[in-house]
C-alpha positions as CSV (number, residue, x, y, z in Angstrom):
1,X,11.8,47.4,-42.0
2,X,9.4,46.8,-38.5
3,X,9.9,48.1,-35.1
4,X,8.6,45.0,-33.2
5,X,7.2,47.4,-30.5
6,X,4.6,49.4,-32.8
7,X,4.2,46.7,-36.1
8,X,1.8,44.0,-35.8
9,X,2.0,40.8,-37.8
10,X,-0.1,39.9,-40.7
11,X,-1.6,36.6,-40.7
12,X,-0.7,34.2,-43.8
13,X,-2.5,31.4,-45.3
14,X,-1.8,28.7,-43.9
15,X,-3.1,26.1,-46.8
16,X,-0.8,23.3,-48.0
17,X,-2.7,24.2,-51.4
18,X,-5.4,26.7,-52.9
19,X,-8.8,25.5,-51.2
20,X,-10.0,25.8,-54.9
21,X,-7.8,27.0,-58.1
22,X,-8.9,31.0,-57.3
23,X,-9.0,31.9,-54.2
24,X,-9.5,35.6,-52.5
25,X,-8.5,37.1,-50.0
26,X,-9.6,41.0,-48.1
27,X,-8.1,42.6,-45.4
28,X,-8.2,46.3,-44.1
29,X,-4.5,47.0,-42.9
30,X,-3.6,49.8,-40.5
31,X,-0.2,51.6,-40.5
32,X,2.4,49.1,-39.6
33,X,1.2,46.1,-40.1
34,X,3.5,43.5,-42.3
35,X,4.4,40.0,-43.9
36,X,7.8,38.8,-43.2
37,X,9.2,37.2,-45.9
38,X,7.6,34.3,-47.3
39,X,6.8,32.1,-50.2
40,X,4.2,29.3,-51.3
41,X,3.2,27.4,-54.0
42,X,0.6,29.0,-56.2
43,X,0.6,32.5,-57.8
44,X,-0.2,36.0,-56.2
45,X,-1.8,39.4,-57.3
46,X,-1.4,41.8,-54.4
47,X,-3.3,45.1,-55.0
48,X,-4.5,47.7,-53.2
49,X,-7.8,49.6,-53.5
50,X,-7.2,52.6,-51.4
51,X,-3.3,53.3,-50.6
52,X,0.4,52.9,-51.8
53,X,1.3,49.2,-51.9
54,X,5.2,48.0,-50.3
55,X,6.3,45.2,-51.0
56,X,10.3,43.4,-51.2
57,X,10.2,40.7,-53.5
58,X,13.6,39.2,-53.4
59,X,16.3,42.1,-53.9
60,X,14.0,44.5,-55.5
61,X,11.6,46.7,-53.7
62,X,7.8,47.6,-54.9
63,X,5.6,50.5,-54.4
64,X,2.2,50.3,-56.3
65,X,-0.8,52.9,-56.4
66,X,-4.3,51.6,-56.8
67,X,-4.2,51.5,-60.6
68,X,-1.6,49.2,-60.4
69,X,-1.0,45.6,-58.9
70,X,1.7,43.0,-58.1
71,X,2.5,39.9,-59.5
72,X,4.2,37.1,-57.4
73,X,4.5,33.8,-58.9
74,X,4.7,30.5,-57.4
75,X,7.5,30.2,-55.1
76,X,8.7,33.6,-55.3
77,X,10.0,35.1,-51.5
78,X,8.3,38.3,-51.1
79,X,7.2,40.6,-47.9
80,X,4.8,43.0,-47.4
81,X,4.4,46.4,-45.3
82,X,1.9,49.0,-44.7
83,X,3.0,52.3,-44.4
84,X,-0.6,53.5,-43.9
85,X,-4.0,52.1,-43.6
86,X,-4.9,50.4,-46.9
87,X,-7.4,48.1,-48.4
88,X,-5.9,44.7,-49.4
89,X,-7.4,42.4,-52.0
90,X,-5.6,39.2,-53.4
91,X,-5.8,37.0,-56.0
92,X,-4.3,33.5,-55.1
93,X,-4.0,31.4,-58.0
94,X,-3.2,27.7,-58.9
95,X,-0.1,27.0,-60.3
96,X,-1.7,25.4,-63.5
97,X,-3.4,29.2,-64.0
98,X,0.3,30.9,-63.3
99,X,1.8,29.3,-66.4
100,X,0.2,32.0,-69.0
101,X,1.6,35.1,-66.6
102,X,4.9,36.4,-65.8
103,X,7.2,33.8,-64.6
104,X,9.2,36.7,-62.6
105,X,7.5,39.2,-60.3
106,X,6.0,42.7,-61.6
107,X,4.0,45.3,-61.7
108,X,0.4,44.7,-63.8
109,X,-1.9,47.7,-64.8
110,X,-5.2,47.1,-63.5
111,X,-8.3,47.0,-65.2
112,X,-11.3,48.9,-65.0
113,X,-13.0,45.4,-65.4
114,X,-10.9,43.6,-63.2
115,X,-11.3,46.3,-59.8
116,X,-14.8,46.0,-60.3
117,X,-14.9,42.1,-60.2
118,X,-12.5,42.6,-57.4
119,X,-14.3,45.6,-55.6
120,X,-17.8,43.4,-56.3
121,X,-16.3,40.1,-55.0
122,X,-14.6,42.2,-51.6
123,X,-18.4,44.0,-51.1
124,X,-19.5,40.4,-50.8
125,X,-17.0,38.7,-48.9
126,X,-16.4,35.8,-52.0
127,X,-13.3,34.2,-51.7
128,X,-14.3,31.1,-53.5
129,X,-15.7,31.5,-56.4
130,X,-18.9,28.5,-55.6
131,X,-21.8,29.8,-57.6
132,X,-21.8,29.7,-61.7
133,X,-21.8,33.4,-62.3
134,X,-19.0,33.7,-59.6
135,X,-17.0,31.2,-61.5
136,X,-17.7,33.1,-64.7
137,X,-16.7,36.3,-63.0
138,X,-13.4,34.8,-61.9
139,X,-12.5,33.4,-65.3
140,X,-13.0,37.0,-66.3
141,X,-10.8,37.9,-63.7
142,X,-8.0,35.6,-65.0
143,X,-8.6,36.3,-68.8
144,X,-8.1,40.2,-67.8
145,X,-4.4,39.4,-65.7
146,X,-3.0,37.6,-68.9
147,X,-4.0,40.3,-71.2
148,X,-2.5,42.9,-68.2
149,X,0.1,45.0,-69.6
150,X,3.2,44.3,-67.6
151,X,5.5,47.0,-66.2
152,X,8.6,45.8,-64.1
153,X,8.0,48.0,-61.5
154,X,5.7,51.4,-60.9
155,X,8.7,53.0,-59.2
156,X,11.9,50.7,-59.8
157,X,14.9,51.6,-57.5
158,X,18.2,51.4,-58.8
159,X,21.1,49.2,-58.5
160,X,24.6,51.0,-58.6
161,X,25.4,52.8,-55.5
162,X,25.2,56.1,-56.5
163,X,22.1,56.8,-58.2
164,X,20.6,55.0,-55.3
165,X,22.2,57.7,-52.9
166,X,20.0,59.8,-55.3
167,X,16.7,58.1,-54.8
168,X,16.8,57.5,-51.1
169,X,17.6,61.1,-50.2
170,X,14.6,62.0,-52.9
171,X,12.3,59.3,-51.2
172,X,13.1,61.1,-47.9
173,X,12.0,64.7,-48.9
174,X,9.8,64.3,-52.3
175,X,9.2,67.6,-52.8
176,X,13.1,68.4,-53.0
177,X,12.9,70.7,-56.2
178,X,16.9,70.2,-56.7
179,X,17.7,69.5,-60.6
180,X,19.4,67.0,-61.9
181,X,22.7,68.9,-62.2
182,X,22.7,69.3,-58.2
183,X,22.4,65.2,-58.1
184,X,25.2,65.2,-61.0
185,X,27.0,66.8,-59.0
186,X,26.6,65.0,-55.6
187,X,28.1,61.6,-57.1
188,X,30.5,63.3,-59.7
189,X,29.3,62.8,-63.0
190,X,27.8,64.9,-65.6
191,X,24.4,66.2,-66.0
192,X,24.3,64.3,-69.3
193,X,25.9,61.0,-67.9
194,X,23.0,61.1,-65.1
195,X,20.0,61.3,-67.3
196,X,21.6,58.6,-69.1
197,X,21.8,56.5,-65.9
198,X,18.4,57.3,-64.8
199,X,16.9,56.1,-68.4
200,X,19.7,53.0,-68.5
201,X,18.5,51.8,-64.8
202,X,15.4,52.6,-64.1
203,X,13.5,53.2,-67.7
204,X,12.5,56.5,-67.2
205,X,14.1,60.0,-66.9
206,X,15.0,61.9,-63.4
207,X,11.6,64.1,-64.1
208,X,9.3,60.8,-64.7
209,X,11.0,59.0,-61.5
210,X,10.3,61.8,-58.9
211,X,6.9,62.5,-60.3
212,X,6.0,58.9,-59.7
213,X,7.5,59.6,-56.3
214,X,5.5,62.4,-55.7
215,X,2.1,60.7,-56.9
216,X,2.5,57.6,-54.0
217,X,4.0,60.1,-51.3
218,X,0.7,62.6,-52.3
219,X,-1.5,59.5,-52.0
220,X,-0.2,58.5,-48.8
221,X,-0.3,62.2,-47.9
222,X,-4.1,62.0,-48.6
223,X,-5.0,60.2,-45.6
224,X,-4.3,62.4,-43.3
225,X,-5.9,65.7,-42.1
226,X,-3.8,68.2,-44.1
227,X,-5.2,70.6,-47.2
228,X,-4.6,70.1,-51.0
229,X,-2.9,73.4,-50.9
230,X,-0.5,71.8,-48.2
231,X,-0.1,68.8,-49.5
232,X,1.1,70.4,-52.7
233,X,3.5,72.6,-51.3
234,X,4.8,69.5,-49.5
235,X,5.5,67.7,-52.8
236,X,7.5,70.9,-54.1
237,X,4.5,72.3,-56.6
238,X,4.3,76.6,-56.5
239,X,0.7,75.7,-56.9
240,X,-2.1,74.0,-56.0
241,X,-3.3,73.4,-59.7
242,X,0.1,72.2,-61.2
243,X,-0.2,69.6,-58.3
244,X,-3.9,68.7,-59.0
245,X,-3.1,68.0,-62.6
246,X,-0.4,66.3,-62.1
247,X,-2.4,63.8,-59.6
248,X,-5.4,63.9,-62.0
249,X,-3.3,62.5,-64.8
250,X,-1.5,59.5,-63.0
251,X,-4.6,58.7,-61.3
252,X,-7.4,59.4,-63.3
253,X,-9.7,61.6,-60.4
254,X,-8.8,64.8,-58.6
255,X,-7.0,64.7,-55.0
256,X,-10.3,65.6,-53.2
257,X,-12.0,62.5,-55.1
258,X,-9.5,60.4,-54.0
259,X,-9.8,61.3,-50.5
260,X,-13.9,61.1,-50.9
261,X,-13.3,57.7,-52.3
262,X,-11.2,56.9,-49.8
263,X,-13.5,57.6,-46.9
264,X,-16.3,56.0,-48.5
């Protein structure tokens, strides 16, 4: 996963326990940096404000955009990378708080409520929750993860070795237009038995998996110099607008307010 010459190590927590039952944690990451696999004894939401999210969490891989977070409970081996610059916030939590979440790790949708307690609590640098209208805010905080509705993962990767053949070569070149009959007939099946693979696997059809694909590649895409209009073509859309929908829907904002957002 690192290149010990370029990535840069990420410092962990080096508590025996959570200084207090919610703790926080913030951290700007450049491209590169990383968490070798690791675990500990409380509870973790990993989420990122600005940025795609990768994580390994025992054999399954995670990629989250910022309306999405991950769970790791207690004890769970996970490591992290950064692909690009992102902004990290975490949520450490007790293991007496973990017992009303997800006993294996996943993918939580993210609040409006709970990134603004995050995003307020990050602006002032609170990672224990000391004064009373902190501690309400946390509680909040924790009251909004159990109610969090779960999904296994934003972009799930498959098991079997073929349809992973399928994912990796799409995850190298997202805005490969091929359809699913090309890919059908790359591992030997039919077009029919594929879409039932894809939906069987991963939960969602060929056409849902790459456009989630699409959407983190295209947010990734956004930190760098290049236009919309490139961008776009680089994710395989004829237009600009089909591609600005498309991002609008999943996240909620246009591609240029995204980017704003993310210079801010």
């Amino acid at each position: 996963m690192t290149d010990s010459m370029t990535s840069k190590h990420i410092d962990l927590l080096d508590f025996a326990e959570l200084p207090s039952p919610v703790y926080f944690r913030y951290a700007d990451f450049d491209t590169h940096e990383y968490a070798s696999t690791h675990r500990h004894p409380w509870g973790t939401l990993e989420y990122s404000a600005n940025g795609v999210l990768h994580m390994e969490i025992g054999s399954s891989r995670f990629m989250s955009p910022p309306q999405y977070a991950v769970w790791v409970p207690p004890q769970t081996e996970h490591s992290f990378y950064s692909n690009q610059p992102i902004n990290y916030r975490a949520v450490c939590l007790a293991p007496v708080l973990c017992t009303a979440l997800p006993q294996q790790a996943c993918t939580l949708a993210i609040s409006d409520i709970l990134k603004a307690i995050l995003k307020d609590f990050a602006a002032r640098d609170v990672k224990i929750p000391d004064h009373d209208a902190d501690k309400r805010l946390a509680q909040v905080l924790v009251d909004q993860l159990q109610l969090a509705p779960i999904q296994e993962c934003y972009l799930p990767y498959a098991s079997s070795s073929g349809l992973l053949v399928i994912l990796e070569a799409l995850q190298a070149e997202p805005g490969d237009n091929r359809p699913l009959a090309h890919w059908a007939a790359q591992i030997h099946v039919s077009e029919r038995t594929l879409a039932r693979q894809f939906v069987r696997e991963l939960g969602m059809s060929f056409g849902e998996w790459r456009q989630r694909l699409r959407f983190l590649a295209a947010i990734e895409a956004l930190d760098s110099q290049r236009s919309i209009q490139n961008i776009a073509f680089d994710m395989g859309y004829s237009t600009g607008s089909a591609f600005i929908a498309m991002f609008q829907r999943q996240a909620g904002c246009t591609p240029e307010q995204y980017r704003r957002q993310r210079i801010i």
